[in-house]
N, C-alpha and C positions, 0 to 999 in steps of 0.2 A: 453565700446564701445557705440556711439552714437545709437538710432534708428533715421535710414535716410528715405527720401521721396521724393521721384519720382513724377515729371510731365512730362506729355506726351502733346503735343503740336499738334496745327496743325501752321506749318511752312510757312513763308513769309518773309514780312519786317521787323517784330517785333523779331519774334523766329524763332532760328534755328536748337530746337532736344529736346532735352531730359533736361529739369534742377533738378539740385540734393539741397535740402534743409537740415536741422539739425533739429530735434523737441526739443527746449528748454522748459522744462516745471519748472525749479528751478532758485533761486536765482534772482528773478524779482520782480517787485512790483506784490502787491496785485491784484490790476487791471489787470496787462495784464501776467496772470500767463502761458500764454501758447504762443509760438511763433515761426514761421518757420525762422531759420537764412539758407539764402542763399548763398549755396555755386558754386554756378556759373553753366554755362554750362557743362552735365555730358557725354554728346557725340551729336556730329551734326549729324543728321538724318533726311531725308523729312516725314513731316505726321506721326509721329509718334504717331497718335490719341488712340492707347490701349496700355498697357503693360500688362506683366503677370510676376510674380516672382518664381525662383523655390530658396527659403530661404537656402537652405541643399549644395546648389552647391553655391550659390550667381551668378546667373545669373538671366538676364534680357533681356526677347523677348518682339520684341514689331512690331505690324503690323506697312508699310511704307503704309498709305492710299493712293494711289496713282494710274492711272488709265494706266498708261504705265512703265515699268519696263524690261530694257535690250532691246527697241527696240519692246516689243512683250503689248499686253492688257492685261495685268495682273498690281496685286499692288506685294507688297514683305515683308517679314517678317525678320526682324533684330535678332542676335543672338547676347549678348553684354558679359562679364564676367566682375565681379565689384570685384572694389579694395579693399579688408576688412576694411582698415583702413582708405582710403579718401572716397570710394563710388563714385569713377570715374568708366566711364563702357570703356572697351577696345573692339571695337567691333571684331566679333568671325568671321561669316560671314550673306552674303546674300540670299534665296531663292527666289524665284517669290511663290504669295500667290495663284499661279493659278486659278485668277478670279481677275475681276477691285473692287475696294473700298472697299481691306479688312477691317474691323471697329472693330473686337472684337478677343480675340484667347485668350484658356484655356490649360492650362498643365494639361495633364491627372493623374490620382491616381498615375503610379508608375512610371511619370516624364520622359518618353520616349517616347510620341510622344506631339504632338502641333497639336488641333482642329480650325479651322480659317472661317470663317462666315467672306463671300465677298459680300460688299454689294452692289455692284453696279451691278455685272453680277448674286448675287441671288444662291451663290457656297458655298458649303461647303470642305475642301481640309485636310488631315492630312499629316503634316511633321514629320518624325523622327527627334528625339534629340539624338546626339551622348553624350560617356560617359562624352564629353568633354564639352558637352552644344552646339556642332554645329548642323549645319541645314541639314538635307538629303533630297533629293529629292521629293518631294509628292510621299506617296503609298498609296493614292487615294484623288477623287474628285470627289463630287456629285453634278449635276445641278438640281435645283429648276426648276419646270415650272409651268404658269398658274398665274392668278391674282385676282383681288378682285376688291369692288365696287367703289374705291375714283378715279377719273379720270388721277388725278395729278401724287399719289404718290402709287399707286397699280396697274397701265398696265401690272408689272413683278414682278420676285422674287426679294424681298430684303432682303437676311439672317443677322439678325442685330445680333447674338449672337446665343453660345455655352457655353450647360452644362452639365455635365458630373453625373451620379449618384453616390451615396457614393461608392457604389460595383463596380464603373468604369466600368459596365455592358449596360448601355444605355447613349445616347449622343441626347440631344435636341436642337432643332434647334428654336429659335423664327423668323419665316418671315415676317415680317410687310409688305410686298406688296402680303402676300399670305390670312393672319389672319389666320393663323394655329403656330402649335408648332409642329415641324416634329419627328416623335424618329427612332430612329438608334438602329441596335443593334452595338454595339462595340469590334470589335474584337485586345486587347490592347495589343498581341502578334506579329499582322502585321501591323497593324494600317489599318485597314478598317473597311468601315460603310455599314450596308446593311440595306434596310428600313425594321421596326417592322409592327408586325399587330396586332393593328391599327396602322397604318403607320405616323397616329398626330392625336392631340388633336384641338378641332378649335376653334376661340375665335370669338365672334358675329363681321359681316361684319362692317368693318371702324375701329375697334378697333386700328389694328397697333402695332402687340405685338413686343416689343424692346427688353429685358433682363428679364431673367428669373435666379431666385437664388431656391435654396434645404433650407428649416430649419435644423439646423445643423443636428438634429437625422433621417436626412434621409422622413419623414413620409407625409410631408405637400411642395408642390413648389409654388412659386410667379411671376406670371407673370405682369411686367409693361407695359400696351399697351399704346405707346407715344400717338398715337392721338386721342386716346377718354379720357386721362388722368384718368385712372382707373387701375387698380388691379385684378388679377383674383388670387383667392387661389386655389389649386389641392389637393384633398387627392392624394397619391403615392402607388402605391400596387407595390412594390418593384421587388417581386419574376416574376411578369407579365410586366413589365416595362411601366404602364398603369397611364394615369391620368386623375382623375374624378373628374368635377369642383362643389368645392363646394358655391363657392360665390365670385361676383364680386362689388368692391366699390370705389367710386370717390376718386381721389387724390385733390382733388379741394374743398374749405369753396361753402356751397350756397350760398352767396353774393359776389362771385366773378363773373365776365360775361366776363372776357377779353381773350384773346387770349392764349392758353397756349399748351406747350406738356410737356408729362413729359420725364423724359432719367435713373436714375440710381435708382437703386432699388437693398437694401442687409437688411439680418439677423441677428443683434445683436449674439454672439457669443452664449449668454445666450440662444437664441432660444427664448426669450420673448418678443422680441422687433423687428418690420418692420423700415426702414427708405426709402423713396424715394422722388425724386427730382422734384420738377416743374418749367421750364422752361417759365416763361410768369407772373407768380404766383411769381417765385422767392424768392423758397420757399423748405423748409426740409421738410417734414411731419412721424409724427411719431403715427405707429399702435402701440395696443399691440396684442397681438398674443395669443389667448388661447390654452391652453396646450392642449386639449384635442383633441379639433374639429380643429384645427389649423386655423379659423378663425378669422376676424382680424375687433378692433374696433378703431376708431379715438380717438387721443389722444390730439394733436395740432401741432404746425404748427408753424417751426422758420425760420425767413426770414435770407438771407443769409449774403444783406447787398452791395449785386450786381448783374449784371444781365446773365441773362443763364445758374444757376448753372446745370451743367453737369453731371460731375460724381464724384462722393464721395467715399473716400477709409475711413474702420472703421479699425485705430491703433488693431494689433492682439489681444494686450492685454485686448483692448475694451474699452479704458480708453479714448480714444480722436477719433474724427470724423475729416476729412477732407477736405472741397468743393472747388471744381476750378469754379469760376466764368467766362466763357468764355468767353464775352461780355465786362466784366472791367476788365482783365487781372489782377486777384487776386484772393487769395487763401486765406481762412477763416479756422481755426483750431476751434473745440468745445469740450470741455469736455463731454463727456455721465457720468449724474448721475447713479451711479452703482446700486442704490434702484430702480428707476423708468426708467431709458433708455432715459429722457429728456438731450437735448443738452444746454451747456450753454458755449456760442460765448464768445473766449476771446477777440471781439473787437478789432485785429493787426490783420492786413492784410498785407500778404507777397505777393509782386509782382511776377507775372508769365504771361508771353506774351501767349495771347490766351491758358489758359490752357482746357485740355480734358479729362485728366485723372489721378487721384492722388491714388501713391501706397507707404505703407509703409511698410519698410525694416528691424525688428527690430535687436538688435546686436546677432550675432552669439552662 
């Protein structure tokens, strides 16, 4: 069985949903030992700018970013089931994401409900997942209020992301029009979210915190705040659902002066290694991470090869990285050396129309 790879799109003239890829990694030349073969459109879908995988069922939910849905202000979240053997998705059904420009949505620890971070109205919403992989109603939704100091892009709430702790005990919210990271407690028997106390962690005014990932063991979180292009690390006191910042550092070389944000940020498997994306920079950047203090040192910086890499999916196995370039409609595949966590670009680039988000599906 293949391992397949999902792009998520934002839809127009170019794209129309979801495209499904093959990771070829054998029987090629030297050179270009790694390659996405394209297997065409995997389901038409407006905005399908996130996805989220539940591997054990082989489905695929994916937010419709969208600012009207059935008539009403809401975007909506797609519920798809995939074909084992082609990797075509058959869609399941539709819910409304109960708030405009859903942008991100997480499957909880034990695969029965869906957390959704709307970005436009600054909403946090839980849908049930039936045994089937369908979509239930929202059994709840939280509004954001209040702003922060950039004039532009912080008048309101902007929930850019959901994350869930390993004990699927607390759920945080990064709000980049708030400059907080909000915690929830989680309650993953009804699916509702009541605010913790402290109710968030806050990240210095302008920051713009986007996405936030756990190191595998639970102990240390990462927050990428797009517009100050920086990183914030957290110790995690687990039992207290509390996080305390222990050092925040540039995604950015000093000789660079130009325009940049950053967008995606994840944990090598091994818990050794940070990777996150810069948007302007056009650029990978890779920490290492120390074990101890979970704090994170520069290591360098691989360009992607095009412009607005987005978001980046890391192959489970850990063996291959993959960036959607969203600006030149391509997708760049890299090998992660397994000694060091260094990416090395196999140079073929698979076409994908405005891509936004890339996920890998390994075989069954």
């Amino acid at each position: 069985m293949p391992t397949f790879v999902y792009v998520g799109t934002y839809t127009g003239s170019k794209s129309k949903g979801i495209y499904l890829f093959r990771l070829q990694t054998e029987n090629l030349e030297v050179s270009q030992n790694i390659t996405l073969v394209p297997l065409g459109l995997a389901a038409e879908t407006s905005n399908p700018s996130f996805i989220e995988l539940d591997f054990k069922r082989r489905l695929l939910f994916a937010v419709n970013e969208l600012n009207e849905f059935e008539g009403k202000p809401t975007g909506a979240v797609s519920a798809f089931s995939i074909d084992r053997e082609t990797g075509m998705l058959r869609l399941l059904n539709q819910r409304p994401s109960m708030g405009t420009g859903p942008c991100h949505l997480v499957l909880d620890k034990e695969r029965r409900h869906l957390l959704v971070a709307n970005y436009g109205s600054g909403s946090v919403s839980v849908l049930p997942v039936g045994s089937d992989g369908r979509l239930g109603a929202a059994s709840d939704v939280v509004q954001h209020t209040g702003k922060s100091v950039d004039p532009d892009r912080q008048k309101g709430p902007h929930a850019h992301c959901v994350t869930l702790d390993l004990a699927n005990r607390f759920a945080f919210v990064c709000d980049l029009g708030l400059d907080k990271v909000l915690v929830y407690r989680f309650d993953a028997e009804h699916g509702k979210l009541t605010p913790h106390d402290p109710p968030f962690a806050p990240l210095k005014p302008g920051a713009g915190p986007r996405h936030m990932v756990f190191r595998p063991d639970g102990r240390f979180a990462y927050v990428v705040n797009e517009m100050s292009s920086t990183i914030t690390a957290f110790a995690y006191e687990s039992s207290a659902g509390v996080l305390r910042e222990r050092q925040t550092v540039s995604t950015l070389p000093e000789h660079f002066d130009g325009a940049n944000t950053t967008a995606e940020i994840d944990v090598h498997p091994s818990g050794k290694w940070l990777y996150v994306s810069n948007r302007g920079h056009n650029s990978v950047v890779l920490f290492n991470v120390d074990a101890d203090k979970g704090t994170l040192a520069y290591v360098e910086e691989q360009g992607t090869g095009g412009f607005k890499p987005r978001h980046f999916g890391i192959e489970p196995s850990a063996k291959h990285l993959a960036i959607g370039n969203q600006d030149s409609d391509t997708v760049l595949v890299a090998r992660i050396d397994a000694g060091n966590g260094r990416l090395k670009p196999s140079g073929v680039f698979a076409s994908a129309p405005s891509p936004v988000c890339v996920k890998f599906l390994p075989p069954p």
